[in-house]
N, C-alpha and C positions, 0 to 999 in steps of 0.2 A: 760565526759562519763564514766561511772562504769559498768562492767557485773555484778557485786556483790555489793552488799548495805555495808555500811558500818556495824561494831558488833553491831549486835543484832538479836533480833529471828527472823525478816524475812532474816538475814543471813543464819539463821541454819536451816531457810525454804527452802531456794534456795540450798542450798550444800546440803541438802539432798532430794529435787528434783532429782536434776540431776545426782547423785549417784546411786539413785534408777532409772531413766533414763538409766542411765550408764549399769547399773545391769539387766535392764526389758532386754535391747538390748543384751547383750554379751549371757544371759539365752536364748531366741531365736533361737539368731544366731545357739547354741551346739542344740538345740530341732531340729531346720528343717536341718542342717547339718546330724542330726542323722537319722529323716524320710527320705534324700532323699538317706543314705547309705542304711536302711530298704529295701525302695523298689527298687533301685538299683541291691542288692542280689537277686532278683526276678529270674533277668536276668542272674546268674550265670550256671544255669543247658545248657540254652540255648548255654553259650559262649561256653562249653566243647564241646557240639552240634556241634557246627560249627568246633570246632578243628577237630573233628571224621572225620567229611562230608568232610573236605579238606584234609584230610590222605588217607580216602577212594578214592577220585576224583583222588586224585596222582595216587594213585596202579592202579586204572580203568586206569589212560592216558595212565601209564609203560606197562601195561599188553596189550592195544591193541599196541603196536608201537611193543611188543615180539610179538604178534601172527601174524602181519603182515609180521612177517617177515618168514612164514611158507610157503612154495612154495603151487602153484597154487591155495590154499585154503585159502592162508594168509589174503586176501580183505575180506572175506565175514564174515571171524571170526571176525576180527578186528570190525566191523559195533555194535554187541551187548554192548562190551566194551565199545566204543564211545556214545551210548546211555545212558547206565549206570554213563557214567562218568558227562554227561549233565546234567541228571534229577539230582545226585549229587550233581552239581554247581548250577543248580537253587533252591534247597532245601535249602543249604546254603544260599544262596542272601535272601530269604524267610523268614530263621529264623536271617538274621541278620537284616533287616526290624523289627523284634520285638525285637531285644533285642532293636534296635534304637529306638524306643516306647516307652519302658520301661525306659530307659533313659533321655527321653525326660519326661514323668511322672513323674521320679523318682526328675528332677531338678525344673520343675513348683512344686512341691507339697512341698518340701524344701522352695524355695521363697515362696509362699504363708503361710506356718507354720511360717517361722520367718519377712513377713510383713505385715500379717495383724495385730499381736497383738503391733507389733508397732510400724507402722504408727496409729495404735487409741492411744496407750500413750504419741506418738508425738503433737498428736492435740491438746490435753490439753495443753500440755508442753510448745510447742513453742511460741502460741502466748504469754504465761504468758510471758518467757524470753522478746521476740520481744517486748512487752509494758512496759517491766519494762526500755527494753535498748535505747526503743525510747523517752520514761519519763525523763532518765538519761542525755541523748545527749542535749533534749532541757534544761533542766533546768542548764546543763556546758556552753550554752551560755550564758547565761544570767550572770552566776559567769565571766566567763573568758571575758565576754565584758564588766566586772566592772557596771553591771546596778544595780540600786539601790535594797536591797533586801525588800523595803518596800511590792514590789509583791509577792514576797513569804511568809511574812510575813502575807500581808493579807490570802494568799490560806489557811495559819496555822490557822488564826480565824476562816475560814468558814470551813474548814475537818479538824480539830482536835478536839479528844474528850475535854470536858469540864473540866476535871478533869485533862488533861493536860495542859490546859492555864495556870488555875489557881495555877499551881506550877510554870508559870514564872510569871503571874502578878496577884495579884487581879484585877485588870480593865484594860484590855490587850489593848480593843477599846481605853478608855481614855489615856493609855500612847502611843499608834498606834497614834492619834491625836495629843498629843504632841511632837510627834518627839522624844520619848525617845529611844534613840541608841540602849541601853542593851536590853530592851525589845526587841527593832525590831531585835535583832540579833537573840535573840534567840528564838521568834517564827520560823525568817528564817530559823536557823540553825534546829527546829523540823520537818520543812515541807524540807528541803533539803533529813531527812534519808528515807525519802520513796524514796529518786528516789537514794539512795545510793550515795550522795554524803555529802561533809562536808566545811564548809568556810573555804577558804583560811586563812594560816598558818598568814598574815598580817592581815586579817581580824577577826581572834579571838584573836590576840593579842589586837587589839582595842578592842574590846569586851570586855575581861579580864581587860582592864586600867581601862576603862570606869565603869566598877562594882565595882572596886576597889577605882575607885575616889566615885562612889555613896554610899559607906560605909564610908568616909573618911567623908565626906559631911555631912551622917546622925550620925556621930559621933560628927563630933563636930557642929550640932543643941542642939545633946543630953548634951553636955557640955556647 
């Protein structure tokens, strides 16, 4: 299993995907963090609002508990106070309902700015990664459970371009059919980089002998 392919350009595809993933998200995030300060400050005239209306509510409750204390006249004075002090206390309840509004706007409209644009560049994104990692997983069983790489080998003749066969073999089928090693390695080893993996370190050493005995070979035909 490989999150990354091994080097080459769809290496430097994937890292700067996700870079730019990296980058699409954190830019976002500072965008709708900022709208939901924007409209947040909406609610600042209101909050001082509320401070006033709870200063004022105090002095009304101080000022009737003083006038009640005015003989035989104290009750009836006291009564305007107490009303003054109420409408007060509901005015606030009132304007704190709207700043709580506003607040509430001000954090959906934030989430929304930094998830709609992406979750849409997620949707590309992911499934590319999820197929590449699910690509990778099944193609490490087949190395790590030592099954022949003639199957990968073949997938290299049927999806790779023509012009890369033909730099490992001139007739890839007819050495595929003879059982030639070097060839089958390294068609294998060419369909292995798309799923970002590479043959085991014993297994390109064989490869390597193997080319090495076949130049030795056609050396000394040549001789």
């Amino acid at each position: 299993m490989a999150l990354y392919a091994r080097p080459s350009w769809q290496l430097g595809r994937q890292i700067t995907f996700d870079v730019f993933v990296l980058a699409w998200t954190i830019g976002w995030a500072v965008v709708g963090r900022a709208v939901t300060r924007m409209i947040d400050a909406v609610a600042d005239p209101a909050r001082g609002i509320v401070d006033t209306l709870g200063g004022l509510e105090t002095n009304m409750e101080d000022a009737a508990t003083g006038v009640e204390k005015v003989p035989l006249v104290g009750g009836g004075l006291r009564s305007p106070f107490d009303g003054a002090a109420t409408q007060l206390g509901d005015l606030g309840a009132a304007t704190v309902q709207q700043i709580e509004l506003i607040e509430r706007v001000a954090a959906i409209s934030g989430w929304c700015v930094f998830l709609i644009p992406v979750l849409g560049i997620i949707a590309f994104w992911l499934p590319y990664r999820v197929s590449f990692h699910r690509r990778s997983s099944s193609a490490q069983r087949f190395i790590d459970s030592g099954a022949d790489l003639d199957l990968f080998a073949l997938r290299a003749m049927a999806n790779q371009p023509m012009h890369v066969l033909a730099q490992i073999s001139p007739d890839p089928v007819r050495d595929w059919r003879e059982g030639d090693r070097r060839v089958i390695g390294e068609l294998a080893d060419v369909e292995l980089r798309r799923s970002g993996l590479r043959l085991s370190e014993r297994r390109s050493g064989l490869r390597l002998s193997e080319r090495r005995s076949g130049l030795r070979l056609s050396e000394g035909r040549r001789e």
